[in-house]
Each structure stands twice: as structure tokens, then as C-alpha cells.
C-alpha positions in Angstrom: 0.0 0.0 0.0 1.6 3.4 -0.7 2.2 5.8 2.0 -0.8 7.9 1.1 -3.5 5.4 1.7 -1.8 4.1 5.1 -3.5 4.9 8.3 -0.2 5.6 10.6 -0.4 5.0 14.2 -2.7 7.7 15.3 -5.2 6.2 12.6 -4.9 2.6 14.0 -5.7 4.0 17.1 -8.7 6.3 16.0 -10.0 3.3 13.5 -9.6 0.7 16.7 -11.5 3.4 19.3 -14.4 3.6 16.6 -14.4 -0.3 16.2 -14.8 -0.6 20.1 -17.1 2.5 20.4 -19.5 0.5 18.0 -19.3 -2.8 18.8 -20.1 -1.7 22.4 -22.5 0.4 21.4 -24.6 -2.5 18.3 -24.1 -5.1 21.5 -25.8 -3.0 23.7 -28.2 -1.5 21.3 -29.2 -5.0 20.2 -29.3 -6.3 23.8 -31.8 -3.7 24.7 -33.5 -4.5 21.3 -33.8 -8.1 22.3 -35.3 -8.1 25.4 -37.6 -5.0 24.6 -39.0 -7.4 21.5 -39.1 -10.3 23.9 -41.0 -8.7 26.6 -43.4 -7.2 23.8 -44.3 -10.1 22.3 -45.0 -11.9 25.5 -47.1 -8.4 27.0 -48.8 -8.8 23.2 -49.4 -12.5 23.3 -50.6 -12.5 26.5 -53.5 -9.8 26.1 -54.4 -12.1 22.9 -54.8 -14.9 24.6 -56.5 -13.9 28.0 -58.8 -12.0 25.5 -59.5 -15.4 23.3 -60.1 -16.7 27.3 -62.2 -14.2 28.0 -64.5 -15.0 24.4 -64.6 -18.3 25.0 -66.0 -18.3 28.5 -68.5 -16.2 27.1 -69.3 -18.4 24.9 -69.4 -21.5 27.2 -71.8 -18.9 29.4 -74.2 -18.8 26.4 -74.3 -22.2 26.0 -74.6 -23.2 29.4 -78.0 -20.5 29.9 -79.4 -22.2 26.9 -79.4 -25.7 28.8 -78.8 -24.4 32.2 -77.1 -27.2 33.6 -73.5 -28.2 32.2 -74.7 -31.5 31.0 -76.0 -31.1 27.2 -74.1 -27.7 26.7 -73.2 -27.1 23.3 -69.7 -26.1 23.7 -68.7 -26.0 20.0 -68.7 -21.8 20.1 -66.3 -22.0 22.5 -64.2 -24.7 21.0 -64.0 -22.9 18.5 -63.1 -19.7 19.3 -60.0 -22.1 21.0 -59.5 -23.6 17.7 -58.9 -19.8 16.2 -56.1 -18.9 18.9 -54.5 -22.2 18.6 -55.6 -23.5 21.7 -56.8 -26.3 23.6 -60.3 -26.1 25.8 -60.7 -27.3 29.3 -64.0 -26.3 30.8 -64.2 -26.8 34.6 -67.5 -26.6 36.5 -67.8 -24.8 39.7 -67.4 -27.9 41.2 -64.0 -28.7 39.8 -65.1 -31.7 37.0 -64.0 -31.7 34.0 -67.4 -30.8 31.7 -65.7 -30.7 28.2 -62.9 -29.9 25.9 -61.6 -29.0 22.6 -60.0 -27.1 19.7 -56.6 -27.3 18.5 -57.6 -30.9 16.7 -59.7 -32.1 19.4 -63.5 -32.7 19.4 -65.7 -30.3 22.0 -67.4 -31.7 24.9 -70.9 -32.0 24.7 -71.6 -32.1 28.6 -69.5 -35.6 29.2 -67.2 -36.4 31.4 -64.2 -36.7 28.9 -60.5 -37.4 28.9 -59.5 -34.1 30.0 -61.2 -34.5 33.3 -59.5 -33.2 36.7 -56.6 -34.5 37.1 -56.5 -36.3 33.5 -53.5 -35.8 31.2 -54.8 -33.1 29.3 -56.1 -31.4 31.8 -54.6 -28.0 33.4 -55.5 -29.3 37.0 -57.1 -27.0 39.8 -59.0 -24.0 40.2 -57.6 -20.9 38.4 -60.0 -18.0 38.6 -58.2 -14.9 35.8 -54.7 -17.0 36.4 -52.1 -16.3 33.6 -48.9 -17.9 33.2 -47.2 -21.4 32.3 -48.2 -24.8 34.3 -46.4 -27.9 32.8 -44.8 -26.5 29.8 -47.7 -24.7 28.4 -49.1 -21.7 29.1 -52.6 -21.4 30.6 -55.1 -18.9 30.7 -58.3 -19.1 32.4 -61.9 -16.8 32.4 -64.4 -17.6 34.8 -68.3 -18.2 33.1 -70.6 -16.4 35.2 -74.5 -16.3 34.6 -77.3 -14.4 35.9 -74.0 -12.7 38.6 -73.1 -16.5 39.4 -70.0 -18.8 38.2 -71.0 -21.9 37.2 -67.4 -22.8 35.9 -63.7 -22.0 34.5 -62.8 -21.8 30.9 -58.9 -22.1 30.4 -57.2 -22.0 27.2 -53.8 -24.0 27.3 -51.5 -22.7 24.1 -48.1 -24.4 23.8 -44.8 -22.6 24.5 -43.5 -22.8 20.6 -45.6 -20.5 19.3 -44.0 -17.8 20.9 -41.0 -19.3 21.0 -41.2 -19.0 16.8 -42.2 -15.5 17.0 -39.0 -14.3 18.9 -36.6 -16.6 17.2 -38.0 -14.7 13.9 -37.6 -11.0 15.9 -34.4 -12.4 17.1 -33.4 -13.3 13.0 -33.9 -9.6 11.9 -32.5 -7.8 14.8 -29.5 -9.8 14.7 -28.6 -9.3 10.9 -29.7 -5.5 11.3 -27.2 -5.6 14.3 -24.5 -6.7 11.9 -25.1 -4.2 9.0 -25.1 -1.4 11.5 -21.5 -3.1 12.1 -20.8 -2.8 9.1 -22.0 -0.1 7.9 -19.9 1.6 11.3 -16.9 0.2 10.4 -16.8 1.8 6.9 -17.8 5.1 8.4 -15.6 4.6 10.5 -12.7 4.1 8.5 -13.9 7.1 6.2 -13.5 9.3 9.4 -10.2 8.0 10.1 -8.9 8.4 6.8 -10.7 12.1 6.7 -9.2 13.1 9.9 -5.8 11.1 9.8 -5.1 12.4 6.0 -4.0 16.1 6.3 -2.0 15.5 9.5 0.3 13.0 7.5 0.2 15.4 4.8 1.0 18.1 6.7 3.9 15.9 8.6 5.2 15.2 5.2 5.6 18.4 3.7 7.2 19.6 7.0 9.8 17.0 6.8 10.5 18.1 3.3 10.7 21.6 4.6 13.2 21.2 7.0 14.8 19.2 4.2 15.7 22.3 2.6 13.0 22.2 -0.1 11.2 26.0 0.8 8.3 25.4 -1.8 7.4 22.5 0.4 3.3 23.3 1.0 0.5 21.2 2.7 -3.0 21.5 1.1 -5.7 23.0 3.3 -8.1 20.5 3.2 -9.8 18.7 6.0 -12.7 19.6 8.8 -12.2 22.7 10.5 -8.9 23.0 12.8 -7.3 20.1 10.4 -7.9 22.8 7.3 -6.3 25.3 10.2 -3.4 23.9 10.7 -2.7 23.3 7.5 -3.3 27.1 7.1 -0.9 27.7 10.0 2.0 25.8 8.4 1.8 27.2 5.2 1.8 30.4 6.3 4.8 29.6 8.9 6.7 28.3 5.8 5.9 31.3 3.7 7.1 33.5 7.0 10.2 31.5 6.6 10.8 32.1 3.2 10.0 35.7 3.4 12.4 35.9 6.2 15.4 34.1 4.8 14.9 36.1 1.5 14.9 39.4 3.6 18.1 38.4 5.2 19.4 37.4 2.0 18.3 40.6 0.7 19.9 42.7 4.0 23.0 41.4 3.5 23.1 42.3 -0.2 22.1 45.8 1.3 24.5 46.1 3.7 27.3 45.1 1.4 26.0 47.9 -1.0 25.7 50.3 1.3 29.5 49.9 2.3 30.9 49.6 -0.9 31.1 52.9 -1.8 32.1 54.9 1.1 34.8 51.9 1.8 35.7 52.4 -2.3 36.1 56.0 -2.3 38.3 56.0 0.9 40.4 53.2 0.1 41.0 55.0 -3.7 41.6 58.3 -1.8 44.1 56.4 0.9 46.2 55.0 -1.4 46.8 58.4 -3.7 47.9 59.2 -0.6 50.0 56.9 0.4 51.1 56.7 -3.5 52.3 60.5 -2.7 49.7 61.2 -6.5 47.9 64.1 -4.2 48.7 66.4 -1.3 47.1 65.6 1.9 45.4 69.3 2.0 42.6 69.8 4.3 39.9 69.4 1.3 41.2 65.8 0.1 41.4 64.7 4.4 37.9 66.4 4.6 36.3 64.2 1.8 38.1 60.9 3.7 36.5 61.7 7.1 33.2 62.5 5.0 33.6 59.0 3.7 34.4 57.7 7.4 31.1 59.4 8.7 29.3 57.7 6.2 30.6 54.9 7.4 29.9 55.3 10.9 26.3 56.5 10.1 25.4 53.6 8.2 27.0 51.0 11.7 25.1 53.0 13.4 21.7 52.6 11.6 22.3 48.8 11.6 22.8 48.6 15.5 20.1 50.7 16.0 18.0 48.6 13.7 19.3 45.6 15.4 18.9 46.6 19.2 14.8 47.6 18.3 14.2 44.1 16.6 15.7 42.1 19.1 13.8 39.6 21.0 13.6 41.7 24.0 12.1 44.2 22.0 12.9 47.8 22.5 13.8 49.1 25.4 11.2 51.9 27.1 11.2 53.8 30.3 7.2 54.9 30.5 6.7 58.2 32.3 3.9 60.8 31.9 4.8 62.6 28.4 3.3 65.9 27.0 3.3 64.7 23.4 2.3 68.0 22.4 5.1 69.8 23.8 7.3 66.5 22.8 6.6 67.2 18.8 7.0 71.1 19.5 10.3 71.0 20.9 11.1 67.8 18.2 10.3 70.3 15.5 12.1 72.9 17.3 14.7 70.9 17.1 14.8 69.8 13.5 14.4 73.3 12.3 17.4 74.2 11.1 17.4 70.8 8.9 13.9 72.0 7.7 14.6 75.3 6.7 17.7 74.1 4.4 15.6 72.1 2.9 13.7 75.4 2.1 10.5 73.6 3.5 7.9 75.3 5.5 6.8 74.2 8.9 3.5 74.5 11.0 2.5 72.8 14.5 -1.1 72.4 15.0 -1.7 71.3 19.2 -4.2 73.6 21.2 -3.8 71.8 24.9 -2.0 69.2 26.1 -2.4 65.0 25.4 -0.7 62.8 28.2 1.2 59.5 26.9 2.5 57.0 29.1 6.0 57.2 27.2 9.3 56.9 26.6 10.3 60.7 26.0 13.6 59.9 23.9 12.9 57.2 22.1 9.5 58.8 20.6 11.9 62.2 20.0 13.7 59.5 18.1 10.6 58.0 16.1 9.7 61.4 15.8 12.9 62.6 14.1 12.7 60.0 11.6 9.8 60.7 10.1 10.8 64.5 10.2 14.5 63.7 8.6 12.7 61.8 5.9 10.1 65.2 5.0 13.0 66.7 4.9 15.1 64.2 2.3 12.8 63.8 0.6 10.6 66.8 -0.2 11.4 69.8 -2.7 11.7 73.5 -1.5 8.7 75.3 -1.0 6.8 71.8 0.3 4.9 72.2 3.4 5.2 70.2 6.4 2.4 70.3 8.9 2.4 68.4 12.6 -0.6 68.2 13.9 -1.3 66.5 17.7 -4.6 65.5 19.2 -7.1 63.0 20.2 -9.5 60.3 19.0 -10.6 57.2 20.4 -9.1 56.8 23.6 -5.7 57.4 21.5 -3.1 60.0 21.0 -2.3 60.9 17.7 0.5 62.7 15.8 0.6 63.2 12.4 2.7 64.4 10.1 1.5 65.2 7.0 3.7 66.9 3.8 2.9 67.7 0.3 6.2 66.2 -1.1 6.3 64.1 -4.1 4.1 61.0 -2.7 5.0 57.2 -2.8 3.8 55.0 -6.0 1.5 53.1 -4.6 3.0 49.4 -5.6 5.8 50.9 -3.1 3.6 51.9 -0.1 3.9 48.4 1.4 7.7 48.3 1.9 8.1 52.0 2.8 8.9 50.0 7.1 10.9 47.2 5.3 14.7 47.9 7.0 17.3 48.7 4.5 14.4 49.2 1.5 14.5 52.1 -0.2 12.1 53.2 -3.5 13.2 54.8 -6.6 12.9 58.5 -5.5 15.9 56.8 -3.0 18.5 56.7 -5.7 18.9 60.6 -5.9 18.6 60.4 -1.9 21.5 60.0 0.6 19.9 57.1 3.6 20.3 54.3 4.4 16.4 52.9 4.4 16.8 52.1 8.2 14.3 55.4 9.5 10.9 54.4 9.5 12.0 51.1 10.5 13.2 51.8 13.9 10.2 53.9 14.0 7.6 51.3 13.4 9.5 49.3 16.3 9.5 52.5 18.7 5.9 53.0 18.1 4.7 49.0 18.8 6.7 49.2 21.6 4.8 51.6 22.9 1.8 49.7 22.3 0.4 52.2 19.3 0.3 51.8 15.8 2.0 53.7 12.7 0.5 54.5 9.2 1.6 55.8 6.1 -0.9 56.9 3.4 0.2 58.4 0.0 -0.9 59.4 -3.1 1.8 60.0 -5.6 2.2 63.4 -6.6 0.1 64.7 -3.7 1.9 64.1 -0.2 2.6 61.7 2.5 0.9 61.6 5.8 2.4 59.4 8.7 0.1 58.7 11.8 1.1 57.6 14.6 -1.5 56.4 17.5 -0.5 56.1 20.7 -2.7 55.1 24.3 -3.5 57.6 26.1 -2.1 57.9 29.7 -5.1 57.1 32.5 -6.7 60.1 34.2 -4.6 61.7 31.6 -5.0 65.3 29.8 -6.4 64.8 26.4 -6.5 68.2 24.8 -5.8 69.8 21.3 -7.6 69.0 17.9 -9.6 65.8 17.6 -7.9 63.4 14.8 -9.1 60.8 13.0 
């Protein structure tokens, strides 16, 4: 059998519990069946016959008015009514003799002392006034004959065990082969079930073994009943997080290296004219070296930065009460200079105060990211407004600019580390910013947006919790 069609362990198990489960549950079902047929047929049979009883003592009551005296009594209606319910007839007197008997193949009394009289072989013996129930084998059932309010005698009806016996050996027959197709029938159900639930675990299994492997492309398919078809969900998209991940750090080290080329070309070319004695080491050609060095140093420092706000421990906050109001006024304050040589023009929109439980330095940080970025990127004359209020239950600070934009298939990437669009390439940065932004901000417990629209601006929000009891002035944001 090939490995797809096997069961496994886990399906031997589940295919063995549903065996058990419905064998149990057929042997008790048919158990119960049994004796609830059983008991039916005898409640059924037994209200029959105390009925036929209960006719032909009538009957024997008719005949014995018509006469009334037991001797000449014409008990044919009565042996007959015997002869219907597959009985035999024993009439008794009220004086315990025997005065007639019949049906079931024998010949009714006709007021003698026959064969069956008390204490005879056929006879049922003794008094039985409404008894039920077997005597000898047989099963007797008796009516007492009354006329005019007085009993003259006892009619008893004696049927022979078989005939029920037949009746339940028939029941017995059906219930026992339905028992078995309902084993049947449970089994393959079973075995369905196994197979349905047992299936997309071992496919799953196998396409994680072939994933760690070293075959990437290695998917499960999502099939199965509910939290089957979710795990299969969850380890696809664990394997595409993966992927993504070992292409990104792929990709960063490509980065990186390109990042350092240049600086680390342009000062080793500039070192070894130098050292070659081709130029003078004036203050202009040791300026552009430590330029080159800076760059250097700038771009380390983006990467440990980078580095220390992904790590596992996250970053690093000290939460005190924080005007973020006055914490983007003195941010802008303190990015002015930068602003203005960009020739952009600046305006801070905050009419009270909105409390933060923050870090102070670190959002100065996120902050001046986002700000350094307006400032790269946008073209003299471009506004720049900062705008800080409240919504929600949240602080918010946005920053919104009327630069060139982002193209839209590059929105997505704009918090990628090290990523950098195609505006970038006239651009000195290093792609790190709104990285360790995004990481400031979630450390916080906020969110950060960017919405664009090429040609028209860039807007950045950043949404932060507002600090208990806290002061939640200024403009309301959305």
C-alpha cells in the first residue's frame, strides 16, 4: 500500500476506538432491542390470549344459559373460538369436574365427562380463577363463566410454549442481521472518518519533513474539517514567513554590502593616492576621507540601532507621563534648522495638552525619523504640517507633507529595513528610518500608518494610548 493510503499509528488508534465504540455500542443497542422485543411479544401475546379466554368463556356462558345445567351444553362456540387462537379447551365446573374440551384438533365436549377431566392428562388441573402464566410446559389462561351474577365454571385456554417461542426466534433473525449491518456499515464510516481526519496530519507531517529538508516550496494543502484545514493554514503560512524571512536576510546582506561599498571604495582609492604620494594631503582631500568615514559610521550605526529595536527583547522603554504635544513642538524645534535648508515650511497644530505614558527619547527618536525623511525627501517650498490630538481613547501625531508621494506598488515596503524606493537613488539614507520607527511605536503599544498618493503628499500617523486620568487636549484626529 503506498504511504498515502496508510492509516499511521494515530489512525490505527482512532480506526480501533471507533471499532470498540460500535461494537459496544450495536451489543448494547441490540441487547436492549432483544429483550424489549421479547418482553413485547409476551405483554402482546398474552392480552391475545387472555382475550381469546375471556371469548370463549363467554361463549361457554351462552351455552350453558341455553341448557342451564353443564350436561348437554353445546360447547362448539367456544371450541371454536379455542380452535382460532391455537388453543386447547378445558371447561371446569364450579365444582371442579372436568365438563368438556376441545380445539386445537380435538372434538368439543358436549356435557360428558371426557379425557381431559381433573386431574386427566390433558387437563390444566385445579381451580384458576383470571390466572395467567405457564403450568407444565404450556401456558394457561383461564376466564371464569358467570350467569345471571353466578360462576358456574372455568374456561382455560392452554397454548403451547412454541408459538411464541417462533415468533421471537423470527424478531431475534432480523434484529441480529440489522445488528450486523449497522456493524458494518460503522466500520466503513468509521474508516472514512479515520482516513478524513488522519489524511492532512500526515500530509502536513510530510511536507514539514520536506521543509526542513531544505525544499522551501514545500506546502501542505488545506483541506480537511475545520482546525485540520487550520493547521494546515498555519503551516503554510509559517513556511511562507520562513521564506520571506530568509529572502529578507538574503536581501539585508546584499544591502548592507552595497551600502559599504562605496564609502569603503572611495576611501580606500583616496588612501592609497595618498599613500602613493599622487595628491597632497590638503585639508579638502582629508575632509572628503573623514566625509567618507562618517558615512561609514552612520550607516553601523543605523544597523545597530536597527538591530537593538528588533531584538527579541524588544525595545527598550522607560514609561513616564509625556506631553506629546510639547514632545513634537520641541522635536520640531529641534529639526528646524534641517527643515529650513531644505527650504520647506513648517507648522504645529496642538491647542492643549495630550498625556502619553512614554518613553520621552525614544518617541523624540521615532519622531525625528519621520521628520529627517520630510525633509530628504521633499522639494523646496513643500509644506510640512504636525498636527497632535485626540480620538478614540488614543493619542495621535501626524505628520503630513505635500512632497512628491510614494507610487502606490511601493507603499507596502516604505517600514521594510534597508528598503529604499526609486525617489531613493537621488537620496543620501540608508532605508533604516521608519523602520526603527515602526519598532518605537509597537513598543509603545500604538500603531503607525503611512498613506500616499503620488504626486500629492505623504501623511504618517502615529497612534498612541492615552495615559489614565490623563490630559487629552488639542484637535480631535481621526
Amino acid at each position: 500500500m503506498s504511504r498515502r493510503g496508510r492509516l499511521g499509528p494515530v489512525g490505527h488508534r482512532l480506526l480501533l476506538a471507533f471499532v470498540l465504540v460500535t461494537a459496544f455500542s450495536v451489543v448494547v443497542v441490540t441487547g436492549a432491542a432483544l429483550i424489549g422485543v421479547g418482553r413485547g411479544l409476551s405483554s402482546s401475546q398474552d392480552v391475545t390470549r387472555q382475550d381469546a379466554a375471556t371469548a370463549a368463556a363467554a361463549a361457554a356462558a351462552r351455552a350453558y344459559a341455553a341448557t342451564g345445567t353443564w350436561s348437554g351444553a353445546d360447547l362448539s362456540q367456544a371450541s371454536a373460538v379455542a380452535d382460532a387462537a391455537g388453543a386447547r379447551l378445558f371447561v371446569v365446573s364450579a365444582t371442579g369436574e372436568a365438563v368438556g374440551l376441545g380445539g386445537a384438533g380435538g372434538n368439543p365436549g358436549m356435557g360428558q365427562n371426557g379425557a381431559g377431566g381433573p386431574g386427566g392428562a390433558d387437563s390444566p388441573g385445579g381451580q384458576g380463577r383470571g390466572a395467567v402464566g405457564p403450568v407444565g410446559g404450556t401456558g394457561v389462561y383461564s376466564a371464569t363463566v358467570t350467569v345471571d351474577g353466578a360462576d358456574v365454571g372455568t374456561v382455560r385456554l392452554v397454548f403451547p410454549v412454541s408459538t411464541l417461542t417462533r415468533a421471537r426466534d423470527v424478531a431475534w433473525t432480523w434484529v441480529g442481521l440489522a445488528a450486523a449491518a449497522a456493524l458494518v456499515l460503522a466500520l466503513v464510516a468509521g474508516w472514512v472518518v479515520t482516513r478524513l481526519l488522519t489524511g492532512p496530519i500526515a500530509r502536513t507531517t510530510q511536507a514539514a519533513r520536506s521543509f526542513a529538508a531544505g525544499d522551501r516550496t514545500a506546502r501542505t494543502e488545506v483541506t480537511g474539517p475545520g482546525e485540520l484545514a487550520e493547521l494546515a493554514q498555519a503551516f503554510n503560512a509559517m513556511a511562507d514567513a520562513v521564506t520571506r524571512s530568509e529572502r529578507d536576510r538574503r536581501n539585508l546582506t546584499a544591502d548592507v554590502a552595497h551600502e559599504l561599498r562605496t564609502p569603503l571604495a572611495a576611501l580606500q582609492a583616496g588612501l592609497e593616492e595618498l599613500r602613493d604620494g599622487l595628491v597632497e594631503p590638503d585639508p579638502a582631500r582629508l575632509g572628503a576621507l573623514h566625509d567618507q568615514t562618517l558615512r561609514l559610521g552612520r550607516i553601523v550605526a543605523d544597523l545597530a540601532e536597527l538591530s537593538a529595536a528588533e531584538a527579541e527583547t524588544g525595545v527598550s522603554v522607560q514609561r513616564v507621563p509625556v506631553d506629546l504635544a510639547r514632545l513634537a513642538a520641541d522635536e520640531v524645534a529641534a529639526r528646524d534648522p534641517q527643515l529650513r535648508a531644505a527650504g520647506l515650511d513648517v507648522d504645529l497644530t496642538a491647542d492643549g495638552p495630550v498625556d502619553v505614558l512614554a518613553d520621552a527619547d525614544r518617541l523624540h527618536q521615532a519622531l525625528g525619523n519621520v521628520l529627517a525623511n520630510a525633509a530628504r525627501y521633499c522639494a523646496a517650498g513643500d509644506r510640512v504640517s504636525v498636527r497632535v490630538g485626540a480620538a478614540d481613547g488614543h493619542a495621535v501625531l501626524e505628520v503630513a507633507d505635500t512632497g512628491p508621494g510614494i507610487p502606490a506598488d511601493e507603499l507596502p515596503h516604505v517600514f521594510d529595513r534597508l528598503w529604499r524606493g526609486r525617489a531613493a537613488a537621488r537620496v543620501a539614507g540608508s532605508g533604516i528610518g521608519l523602520a526603527v520607527a515602526r519598532e518605537i511605536v509597537v513598543a509603545h503599544g500604538g500603531t503607525i500608518e503611512v498613506a500616499s498618493d503620488e504626486g500629492a503628499g505623504t501623511a504618517v500617523t502615529i497612534r498612541l494610548p492615552l495615559a489614565p486620568s490623563g490630559r487629552a487636549g488639542g484637535q480631535g484626529l481621526r
